[in-house]
C-alpha positions in Angstrom: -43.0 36.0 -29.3 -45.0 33.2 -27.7 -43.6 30.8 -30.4 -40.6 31.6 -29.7 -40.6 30.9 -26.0 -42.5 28.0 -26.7 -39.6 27.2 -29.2 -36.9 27.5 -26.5 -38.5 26.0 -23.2 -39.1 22.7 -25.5 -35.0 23.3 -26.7 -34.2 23.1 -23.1 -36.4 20.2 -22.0 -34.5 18.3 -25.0 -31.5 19.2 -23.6 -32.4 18.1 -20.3 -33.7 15.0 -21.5 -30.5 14.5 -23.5 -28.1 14.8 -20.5 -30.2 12.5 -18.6 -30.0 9.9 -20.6 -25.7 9.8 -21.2 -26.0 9.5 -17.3 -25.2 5.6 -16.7 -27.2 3.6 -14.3 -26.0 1.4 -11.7 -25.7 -1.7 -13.7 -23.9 0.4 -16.1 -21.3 1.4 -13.6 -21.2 -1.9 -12.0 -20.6 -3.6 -15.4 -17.9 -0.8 -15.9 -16.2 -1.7 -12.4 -16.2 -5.6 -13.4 -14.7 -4.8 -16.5 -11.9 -2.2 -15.2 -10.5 -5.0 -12.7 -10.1 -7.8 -15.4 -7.7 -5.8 -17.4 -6.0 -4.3 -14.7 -2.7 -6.1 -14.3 -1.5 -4.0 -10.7 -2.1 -0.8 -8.7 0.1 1.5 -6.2 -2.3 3.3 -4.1 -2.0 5.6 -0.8 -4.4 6.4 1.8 -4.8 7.1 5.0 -7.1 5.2 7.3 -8.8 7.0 10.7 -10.1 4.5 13.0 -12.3 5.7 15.4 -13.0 1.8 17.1 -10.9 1.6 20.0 -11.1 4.3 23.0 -9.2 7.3 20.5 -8.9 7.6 17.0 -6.0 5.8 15.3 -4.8 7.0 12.3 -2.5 4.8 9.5 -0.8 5.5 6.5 -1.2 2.6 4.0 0.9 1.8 1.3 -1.0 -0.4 -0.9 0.6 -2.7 -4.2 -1.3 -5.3 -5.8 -0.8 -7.2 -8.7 -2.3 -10.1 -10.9 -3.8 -12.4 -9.5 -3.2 -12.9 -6.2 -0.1 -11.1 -4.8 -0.8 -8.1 -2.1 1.7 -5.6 0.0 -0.4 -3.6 2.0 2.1 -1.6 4.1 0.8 0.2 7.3 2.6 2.6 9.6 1.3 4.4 12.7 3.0 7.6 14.0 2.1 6.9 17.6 3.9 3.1 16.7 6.5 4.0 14.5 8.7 0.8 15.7 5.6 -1.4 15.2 5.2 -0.8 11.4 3.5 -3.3 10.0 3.3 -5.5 6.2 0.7 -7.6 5.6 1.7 -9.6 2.3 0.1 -12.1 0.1 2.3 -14.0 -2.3 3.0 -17.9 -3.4 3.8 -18.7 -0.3 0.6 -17.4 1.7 -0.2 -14.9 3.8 1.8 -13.2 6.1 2.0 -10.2 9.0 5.2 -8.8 9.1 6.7 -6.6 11.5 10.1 -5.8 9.9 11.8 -3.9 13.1 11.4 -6.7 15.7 11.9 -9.1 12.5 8.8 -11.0 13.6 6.3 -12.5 11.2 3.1 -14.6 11.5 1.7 -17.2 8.5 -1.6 -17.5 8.3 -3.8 -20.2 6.9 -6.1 -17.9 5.0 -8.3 -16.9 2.6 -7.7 -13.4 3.1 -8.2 -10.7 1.4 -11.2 -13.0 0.0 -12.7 -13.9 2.9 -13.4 -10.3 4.7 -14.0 -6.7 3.5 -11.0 -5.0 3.2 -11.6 -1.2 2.7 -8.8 -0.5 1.4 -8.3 -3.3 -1.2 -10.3 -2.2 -5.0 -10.5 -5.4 -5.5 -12.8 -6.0 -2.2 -14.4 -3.0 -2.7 -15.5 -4.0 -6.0 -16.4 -7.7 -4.1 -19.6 -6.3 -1.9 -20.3 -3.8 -4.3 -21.4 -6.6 -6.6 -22.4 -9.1 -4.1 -24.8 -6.4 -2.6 -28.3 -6.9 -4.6 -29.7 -4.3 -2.3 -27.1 -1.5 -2.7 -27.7 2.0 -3.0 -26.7 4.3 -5.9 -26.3 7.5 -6.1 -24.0 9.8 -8.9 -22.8 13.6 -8.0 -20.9 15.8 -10.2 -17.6 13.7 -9.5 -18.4 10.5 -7.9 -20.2 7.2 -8.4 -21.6 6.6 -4.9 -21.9 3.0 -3.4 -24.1 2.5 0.1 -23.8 -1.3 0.6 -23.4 -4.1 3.6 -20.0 -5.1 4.6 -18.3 -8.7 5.3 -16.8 -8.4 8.6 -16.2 -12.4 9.7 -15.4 -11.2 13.3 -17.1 -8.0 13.9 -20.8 -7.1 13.3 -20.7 -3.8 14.5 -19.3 -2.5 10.7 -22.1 -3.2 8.8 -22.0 -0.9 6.2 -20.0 0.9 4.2 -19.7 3.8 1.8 -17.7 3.9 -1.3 -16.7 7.0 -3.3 -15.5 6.4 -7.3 -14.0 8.5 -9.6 -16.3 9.5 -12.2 -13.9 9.3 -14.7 -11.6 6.4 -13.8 -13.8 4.3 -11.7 -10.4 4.6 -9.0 -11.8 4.7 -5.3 -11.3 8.4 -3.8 -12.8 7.6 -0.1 -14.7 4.8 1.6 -16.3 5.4 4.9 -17.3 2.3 7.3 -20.5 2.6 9.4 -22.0 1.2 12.6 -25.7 0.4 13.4 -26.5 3.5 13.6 -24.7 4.9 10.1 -22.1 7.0 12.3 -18.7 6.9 10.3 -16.1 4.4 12.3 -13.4 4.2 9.5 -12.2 6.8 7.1 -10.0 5.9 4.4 -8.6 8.4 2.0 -6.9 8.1 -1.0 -4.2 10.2 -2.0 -3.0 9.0 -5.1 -4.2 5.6 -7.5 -1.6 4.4 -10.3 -3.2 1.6 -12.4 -0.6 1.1 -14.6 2.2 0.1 -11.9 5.2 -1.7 -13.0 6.7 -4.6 -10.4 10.5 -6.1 -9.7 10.3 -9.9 -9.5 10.7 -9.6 -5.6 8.9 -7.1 -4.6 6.7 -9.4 -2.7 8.9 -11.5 -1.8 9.3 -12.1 2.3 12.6 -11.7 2.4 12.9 -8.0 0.5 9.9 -7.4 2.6 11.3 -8.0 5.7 14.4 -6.2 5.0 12.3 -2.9 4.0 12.9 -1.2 7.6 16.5 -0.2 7.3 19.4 -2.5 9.6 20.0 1.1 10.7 16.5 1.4 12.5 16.2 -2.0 13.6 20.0 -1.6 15.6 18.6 1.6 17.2 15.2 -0.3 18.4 17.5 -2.9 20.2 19.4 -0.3 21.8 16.4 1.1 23.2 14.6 -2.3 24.0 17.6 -2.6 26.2 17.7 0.6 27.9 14.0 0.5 29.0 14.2 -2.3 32.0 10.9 -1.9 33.0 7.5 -3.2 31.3 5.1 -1.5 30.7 2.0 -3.1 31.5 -1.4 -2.0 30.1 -4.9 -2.6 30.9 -8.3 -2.8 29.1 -10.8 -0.3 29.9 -13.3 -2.9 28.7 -13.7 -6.3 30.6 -17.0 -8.2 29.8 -18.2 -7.4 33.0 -15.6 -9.0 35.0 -12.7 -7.9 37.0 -9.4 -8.2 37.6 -8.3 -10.9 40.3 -4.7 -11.4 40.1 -1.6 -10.0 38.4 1.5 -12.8 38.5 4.7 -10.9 37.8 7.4 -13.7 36.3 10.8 -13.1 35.0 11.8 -15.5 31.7 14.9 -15.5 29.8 14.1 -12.9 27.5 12.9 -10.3 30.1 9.7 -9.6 32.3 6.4 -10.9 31.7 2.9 -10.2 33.4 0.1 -12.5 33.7 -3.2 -10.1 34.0 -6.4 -12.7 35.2 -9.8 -11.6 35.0 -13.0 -13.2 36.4 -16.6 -12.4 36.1 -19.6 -12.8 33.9 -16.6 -14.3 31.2 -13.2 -15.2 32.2 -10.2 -13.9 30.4 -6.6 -13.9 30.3 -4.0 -11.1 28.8 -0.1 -11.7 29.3 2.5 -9.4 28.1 6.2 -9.2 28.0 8.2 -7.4 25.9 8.7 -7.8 22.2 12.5 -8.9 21.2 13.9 -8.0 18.3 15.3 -11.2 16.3 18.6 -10.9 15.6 18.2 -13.2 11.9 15.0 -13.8 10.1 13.4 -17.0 11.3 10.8 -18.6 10.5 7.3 -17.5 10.6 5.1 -18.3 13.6 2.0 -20.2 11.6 -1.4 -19.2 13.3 -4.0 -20.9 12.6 -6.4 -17.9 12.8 -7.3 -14.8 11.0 -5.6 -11.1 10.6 -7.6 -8.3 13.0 -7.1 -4.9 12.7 -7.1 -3.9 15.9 -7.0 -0.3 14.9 -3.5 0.6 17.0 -2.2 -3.0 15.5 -3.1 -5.5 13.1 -3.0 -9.0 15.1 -3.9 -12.7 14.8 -7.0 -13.8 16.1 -8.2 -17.7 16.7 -11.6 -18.4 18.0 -10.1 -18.8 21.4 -7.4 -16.4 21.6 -5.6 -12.9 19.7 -2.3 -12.0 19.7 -0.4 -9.1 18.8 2.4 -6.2 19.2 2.1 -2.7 20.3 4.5 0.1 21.9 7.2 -2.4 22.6 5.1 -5.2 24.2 3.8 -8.4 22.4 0.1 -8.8 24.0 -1.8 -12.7 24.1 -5.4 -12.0 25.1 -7.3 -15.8 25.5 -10.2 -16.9 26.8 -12.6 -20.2 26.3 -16.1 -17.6 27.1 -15.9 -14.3 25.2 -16.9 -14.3 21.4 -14.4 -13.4 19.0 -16.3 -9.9 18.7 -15.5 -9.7 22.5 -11.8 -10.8 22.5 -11.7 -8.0 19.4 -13.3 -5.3 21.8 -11.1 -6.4 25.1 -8.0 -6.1 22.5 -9.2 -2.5 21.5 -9.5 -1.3 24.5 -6.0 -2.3 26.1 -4.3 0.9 25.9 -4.7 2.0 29.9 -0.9 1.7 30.9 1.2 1.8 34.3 4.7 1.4 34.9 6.1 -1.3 37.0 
């Protein structure tokens, strides 16, 4: 009887030992990842990204295409924004913000998606996985689990992130961004991962792009731009310990603008007028910045200076003091509003 039980408990320890070792190791995984993204010709993903950066949490649905080498179409829409949806797009041409019912867009001189984390771009994902010598690893019964610094060029208040992978297809499920102090900031989920996409010839093109909010939509938004009269004129709830000194109330030939000054510890200055729709398709502003997600809005932002569109109103925040991770909190915190 003894031998018997000695027989079994020695079965099972193989067995354990066994499983253990078809368990891959984070090299393993990381070499699998590498090696998934080489072949891969495109992806169609959805997710949906809660930001929690700004005074209340923002929440975006993001339609993401990619496809070899370098073209991207990440589409983001905001239920509290409808009117404001937003296309950032990568082709031959460069990059781009478009916001296809004011038929505005911005060209950046960029390296983007390169240049910063994106956490909602595999490829980037995969970036600071293996640039991160220092990452964390850890496998449950479904995931591959990724702990590892982030890439933020203008904010240092995301320094980490963490990264959820499909056991079996190495596809991202969720990644969570975290402050200093590890609380979760950004949540993006994804709903669905097709690796085998199939393109049309234009579907990153500007112009199909542009055109992707029906002529329908864009007439009604100009009917209502032209009812509402008054401007709506919002305030930041963060100033950089200064104060606001003078508002200067000017009328221009496309409507109202407001000139909000601020002095203090660091000067600033935030104008806003209302955002006109554009009749044709012209063309793009070029910026010589980088794309901010401002969590409400994704904007342009210089070292000097962001601009951007929200509710309506086309916002220029600028200021020769405040570092860019204080023109990015200012930004964020614009949301105070009052009628004129």
């Amino acid at each position: 009887m003894k031998m018997k039980i000695s027989g079994l408990l020695m079965l099972f320890g193989l067995v354990i030992v066994l499983a253990a070792c078809g368990e891959k190791t984070q090299e393993d995984v990381v070499a699998d990842l590498k090696e998934t993204v080489e072949k891969m010709d495109g992806y169609k993903a959805k997710a949906e990204m809660n930001m929690n950066t700004g005074q209340e949490q923002q929440t975006f649905q993001i339609n993401i295409w990619h496809k070899k080498d370098d073209m991207y179409r990440v589409g983001l829409s905001n239920k509290s924004d409808e009117k404001g949806n937003q296309i950032i797009l990568k082709n031959d041409d460069g990059v781009f913000v478009l916001t296809p019912a004011l038929n505005k867009s911005f060209k950046f001189q960029s390296e983007w998606p390169q240049n910063s984390s994106q956490p909602y771009l595999y490829q980037s994902l995969i970036q600071d996985i293996e640039k991160d010598k220092e990452a964390e690893f850890e496998v449950t019964d479904s995931h591959y689990v990724f702990k590892t610094k982030t890439n933020y060029q203008s904010n240092n208040n995301l320094p980490y992130q963490e990264i959820y992978l499909d056991k079996k297809s190495l596809h991202p499920t969720q990644v969570k961004v975290l402050d200093k102090d590890k609380n979760a900031l950004v949540d993006v989920s994804f709903s669905s991962f097709d690796s085998k996409a199939s393109f049309k010839d234009d579907d990153f093109s500007m112009k199909k792009n542009m055109g992707s909010e029906e002529s329908e939509e864009a007439e009604e938004t100009a009917a209502i731009t032209e009812e509402q009269e008054a401007l709506t004129v919002f305030y930041p709830s963060y100033m950089a310990g200064a104060e606001l000194t003078e508002k200067k109330e000017t009328s221009t030939e496309t409507g109202d603008r407001v000139i909000l000054t601020f002095e203090g510890e660091k000067n600033f200055t935030l104008v806003e007028e209302k955002a006109q729709i554009r009749t044709t398709m012209a063309t793009p502003n070029e910026v010589e910045g980088e794309i901010v997600n401002l969590g409400f809005a994704v904007g342009a932002i210089t070292d000097n200076s962001i601009e951007w569109t929200h509710n309506g109103v086309d916002f220029m925040l600028a200021s020769e003091e405040l570092t860019k991770e204080e023109l990015i909190e200012v930004a964020k915190s614009v949301q105070r509003k009052e009628v004129k």
